[in-house]
VOTORKOL-132705 format. One line per field, with one value per residue (C-alpha): residue number from 1; x, y, z; chain. Coordinates in nm, 2 decimals. Layout:
N
seq: c(NUM	...)
c1: c(X	...)
c2: c(Y	...)
c3: c(Z	...)
mol: c(A	...)
end
This chain:
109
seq: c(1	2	3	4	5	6	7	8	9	10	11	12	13	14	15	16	17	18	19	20	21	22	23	24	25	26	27	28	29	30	31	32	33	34	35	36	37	38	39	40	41	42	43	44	45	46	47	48	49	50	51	52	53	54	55	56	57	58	59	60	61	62	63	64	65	66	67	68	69	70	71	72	73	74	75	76	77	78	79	80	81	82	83	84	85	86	87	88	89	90	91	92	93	94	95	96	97	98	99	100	101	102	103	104	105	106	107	108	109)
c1: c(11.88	11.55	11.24	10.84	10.81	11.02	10.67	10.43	10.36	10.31	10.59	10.59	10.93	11.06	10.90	11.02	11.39	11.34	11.19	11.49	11.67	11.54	11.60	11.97	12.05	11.91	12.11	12.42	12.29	12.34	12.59	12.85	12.74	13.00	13.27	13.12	13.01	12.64	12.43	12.15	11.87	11.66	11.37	11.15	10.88	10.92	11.24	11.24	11.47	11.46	11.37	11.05	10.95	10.66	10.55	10.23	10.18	10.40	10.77	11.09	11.34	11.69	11.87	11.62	11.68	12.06	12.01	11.73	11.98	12.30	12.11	12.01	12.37	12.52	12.25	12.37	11.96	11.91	11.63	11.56	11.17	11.19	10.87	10.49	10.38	10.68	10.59	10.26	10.32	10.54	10.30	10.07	10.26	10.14	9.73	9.53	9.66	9.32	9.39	9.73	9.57	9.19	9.15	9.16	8.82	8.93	8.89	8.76	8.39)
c2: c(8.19	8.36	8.22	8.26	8.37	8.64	8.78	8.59	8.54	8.20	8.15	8.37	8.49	8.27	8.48	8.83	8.73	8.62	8.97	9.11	8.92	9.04	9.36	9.31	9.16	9.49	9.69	9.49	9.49	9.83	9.92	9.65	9.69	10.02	9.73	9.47	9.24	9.11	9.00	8.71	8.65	8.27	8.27	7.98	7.72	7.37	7.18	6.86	6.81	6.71	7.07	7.06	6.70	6.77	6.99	6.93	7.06	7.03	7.04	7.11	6.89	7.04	6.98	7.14	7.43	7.39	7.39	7.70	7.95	7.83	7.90	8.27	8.35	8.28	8.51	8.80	8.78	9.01	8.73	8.40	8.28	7.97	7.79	7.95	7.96	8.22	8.41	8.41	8.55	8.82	8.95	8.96	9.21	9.50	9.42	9.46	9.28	9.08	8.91	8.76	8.72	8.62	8.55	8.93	9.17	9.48	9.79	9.97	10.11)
c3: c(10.31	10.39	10.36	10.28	10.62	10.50	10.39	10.56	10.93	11.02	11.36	11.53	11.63	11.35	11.12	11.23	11.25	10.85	10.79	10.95	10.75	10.41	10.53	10.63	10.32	10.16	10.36	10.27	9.95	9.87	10.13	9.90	9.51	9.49	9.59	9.34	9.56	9.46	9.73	9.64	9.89	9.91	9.94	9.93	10.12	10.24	10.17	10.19	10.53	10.88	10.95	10.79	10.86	11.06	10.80	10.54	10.19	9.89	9.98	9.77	9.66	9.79	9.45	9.28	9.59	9.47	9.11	9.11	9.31	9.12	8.81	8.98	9.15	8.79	8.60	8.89	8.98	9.34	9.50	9.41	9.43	9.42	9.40	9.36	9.71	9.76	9.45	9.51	9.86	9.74	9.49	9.74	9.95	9.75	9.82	10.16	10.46	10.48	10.12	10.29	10.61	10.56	10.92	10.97	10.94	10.76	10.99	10.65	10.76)
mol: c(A	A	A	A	A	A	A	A	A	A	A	A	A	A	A	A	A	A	A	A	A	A	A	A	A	A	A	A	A	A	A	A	A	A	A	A	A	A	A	A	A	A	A	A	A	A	A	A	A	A	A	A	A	A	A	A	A	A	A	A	A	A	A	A	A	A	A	A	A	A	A	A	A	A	A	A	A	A	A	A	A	A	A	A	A	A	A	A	A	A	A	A	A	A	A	A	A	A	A	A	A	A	A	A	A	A	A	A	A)
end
């Protein structure tokens, strides 16, 4: 189970240790296809738990979580996105670093 922060900074350490995470399941990815085993990351925003409680901004319903990586694990899909901020985030990666972080002044002179 990754997350949005997977691709977008937001806590710190919290963050890095989902990028690492992406990337390990990559790694283990490829390293176990040869044997048939197919590896299916999660990511996604808010869930509606105790663990994002304090949390504003729309938040997912955990059977639709459930339902929306069944539905993904039983298609053999590689990632699940499961809700727009996540997708939006990802097809962001490809663009300028100011366009995911705004805060930031581009070094471009």
């Amino acid at each position: 189970m990754h997350s949005v922060a997977s691709w977008y900074a937001f806590g710190g350490i919290y963050s890095a240790s989902k990028a690492a995470l992406w990337s390990a399941t990559n790694a283990l990815r490829i390293e176990l296809a040869p044997m048939g085993v197919h590896v299916t990351g999660v990511h996604m925003g808010y869930v509606d738990t105790r663990m994002a409680a304090h949390a504003d901004g729309p938040k997912m319903l955990p059977t639709q979580l459930v339902t929306t990586v069944y539905d993904a694990v039983e298609a053999d899909e590689y990632e699940v996105l499961a809700d727009e901020l996540t997708q939006g985030i990802k097809a962001a990666l490809s663009g300028p670093v100011e366009a995911l972080y705004p805060g930031l002044h581009s070094t471009n002179a």
